[in-house]
Every structure is written in C-alpha cells, then in structure tokens.
C-alpha positions in Angstrom: 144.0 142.1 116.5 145.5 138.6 117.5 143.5 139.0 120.8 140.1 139.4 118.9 140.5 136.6 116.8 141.9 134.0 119.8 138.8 136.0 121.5 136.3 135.0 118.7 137.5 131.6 118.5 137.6 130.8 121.9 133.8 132.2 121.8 133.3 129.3 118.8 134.4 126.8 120.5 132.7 127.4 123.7 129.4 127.9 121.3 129.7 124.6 119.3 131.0 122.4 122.6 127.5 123.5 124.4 125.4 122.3 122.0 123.2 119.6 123.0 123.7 116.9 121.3 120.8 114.9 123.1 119.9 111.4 120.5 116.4 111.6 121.9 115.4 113.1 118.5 117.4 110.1 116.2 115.1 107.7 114.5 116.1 104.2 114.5 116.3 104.5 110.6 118.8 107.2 111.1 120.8 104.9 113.7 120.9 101.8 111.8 121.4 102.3 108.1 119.5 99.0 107.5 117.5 99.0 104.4 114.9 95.9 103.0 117.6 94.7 100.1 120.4 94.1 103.0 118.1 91.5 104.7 118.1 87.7 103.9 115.0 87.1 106.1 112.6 88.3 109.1 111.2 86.0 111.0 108.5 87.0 113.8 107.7 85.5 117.0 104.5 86.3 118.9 104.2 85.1 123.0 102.9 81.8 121.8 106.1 80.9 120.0 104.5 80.9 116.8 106.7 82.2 114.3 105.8 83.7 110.4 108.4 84.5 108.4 107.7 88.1 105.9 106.8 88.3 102.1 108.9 91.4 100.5 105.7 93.4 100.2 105.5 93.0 104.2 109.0 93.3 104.5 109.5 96.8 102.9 106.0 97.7 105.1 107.9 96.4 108.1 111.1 98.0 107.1 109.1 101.5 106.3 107.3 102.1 109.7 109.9 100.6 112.0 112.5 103.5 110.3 110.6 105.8 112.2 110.8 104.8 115.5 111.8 107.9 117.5 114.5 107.2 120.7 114.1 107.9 123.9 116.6 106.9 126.4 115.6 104.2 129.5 114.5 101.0 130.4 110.9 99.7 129.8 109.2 98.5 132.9 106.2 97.0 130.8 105.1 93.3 130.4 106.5 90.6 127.8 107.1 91.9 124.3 104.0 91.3 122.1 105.9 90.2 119.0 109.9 89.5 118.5 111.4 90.1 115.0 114.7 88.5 113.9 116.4 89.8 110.7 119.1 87.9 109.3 121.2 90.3 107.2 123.4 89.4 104.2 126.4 90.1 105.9 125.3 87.1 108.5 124.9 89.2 111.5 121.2 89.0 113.0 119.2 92.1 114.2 116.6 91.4 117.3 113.6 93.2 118.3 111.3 93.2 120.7 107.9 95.2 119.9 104.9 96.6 122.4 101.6 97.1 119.9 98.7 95.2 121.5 98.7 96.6 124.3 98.5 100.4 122.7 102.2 101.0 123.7 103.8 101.3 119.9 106.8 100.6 121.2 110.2 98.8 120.7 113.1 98.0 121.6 116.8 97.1 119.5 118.8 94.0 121.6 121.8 96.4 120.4 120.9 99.7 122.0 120.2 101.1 125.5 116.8 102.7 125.6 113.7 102.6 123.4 111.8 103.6 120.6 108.4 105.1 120.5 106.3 104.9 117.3 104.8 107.6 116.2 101.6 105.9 114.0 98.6 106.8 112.9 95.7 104.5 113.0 95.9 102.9 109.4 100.0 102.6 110.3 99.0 101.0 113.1 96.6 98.8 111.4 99.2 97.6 108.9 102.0 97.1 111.2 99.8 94.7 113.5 98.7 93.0 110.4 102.1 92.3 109.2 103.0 90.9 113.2 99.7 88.2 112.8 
C-alpha cells in the first residue's frame, strides 16, 4: 500500500513539474497590476518630441486597451517607436513604454520586461488608441 501511494505521488509530481508554464499567453494587465487610480500622470511622446499629457477619460481608454496586450517573448527588430508613454505612479516609480501603431504593427514594448506585447485590436480599438497617442 505504502508503495502505491509513494507510486501515485511520485506520478503527481512528475505530472504538475511538466506542465508548461510558457508566459506567452500572460497579458500585460495580468503582469503588471497597474490600474488608472495608481497613476499621477501619462505623458506621451511621439518621434517629433512633442509630448501631450492624458485627460482621465483618455487615461482609463489608454489604461483599458494597453491591459490586453498579449506577450510574446523576443526582441523587436522594427524601426523607432511611433509613440513613447511615461506613467508616473503614486508610489513615484515611472513606467515606460514604447508603442508600434502607425505602422500596422500594434505593438509594444515595457522598458521593464524582456520581450513584447502584441495587441490584439479591432479596428474601432485601434482607432481610439491612435486617437488618444495624437
């Protein structure tokens, strides 16, 4: 009996440590528990160096679309980022990111994080999000 059970939890273990446990299905919502009431500010950079900072009505938008960024894992080899975003958070620390959108990419990437994020938008998404970014 005692060689069953060792035999059955052996077979657990093996069966939970082979699971993969890939993050190319996180969403940057999911990895950064980052919601619109813990930022102070976003400010938004495009290639000319013009910067815009966000109403709260563009900021929740922002905040909404960008949560559902999904990761995948390497290094862009694309041009300069379209737009830069810089949150300033409550607790003082500053968020960068560096989006791809005009060029029909719908991508971005966290300063904090290897890899990526692709987003997954449909046209009146897309829409808003590049109206928020001019």
């Amino acid at each position: 009996m005692k060689k069953i059970s060792m035999m059955f939890l052996l077979m657990a273990f093996l069966i939970l440590g082979c699971q993969n446990n890939d993050t190319k299905d996180d969403n940057w919502g999911s990895n950064h528990l980052i919601r619109s009431g813990d930022i102070i500010d976003i400010i938004i950079k495009d290639k000319d160096e013009a910067n815009r900072t966000l109403s709260p009505t563009e900021l929740q938008d922002f905040m909404n679309i960008i949560h559902g960024g999904v990761y995948e894992i390497g290094q862009l080899d694309i041009g300069p980022a379209d737009n830069v975003v810089e949150m300033a958070m409550k607790s003082g620390e500053t968020k960068k990111l560096s989006l791809w959108l005009n060029q029909g990419e719908d991508l971005f990437v966290d300063h904090d994080d290897n890899g990526h994020y692709k987003l997954l938008l449909d046209e009146d998404e897309r829409n808003k999000l590049i109206d928020i970014l001019h």
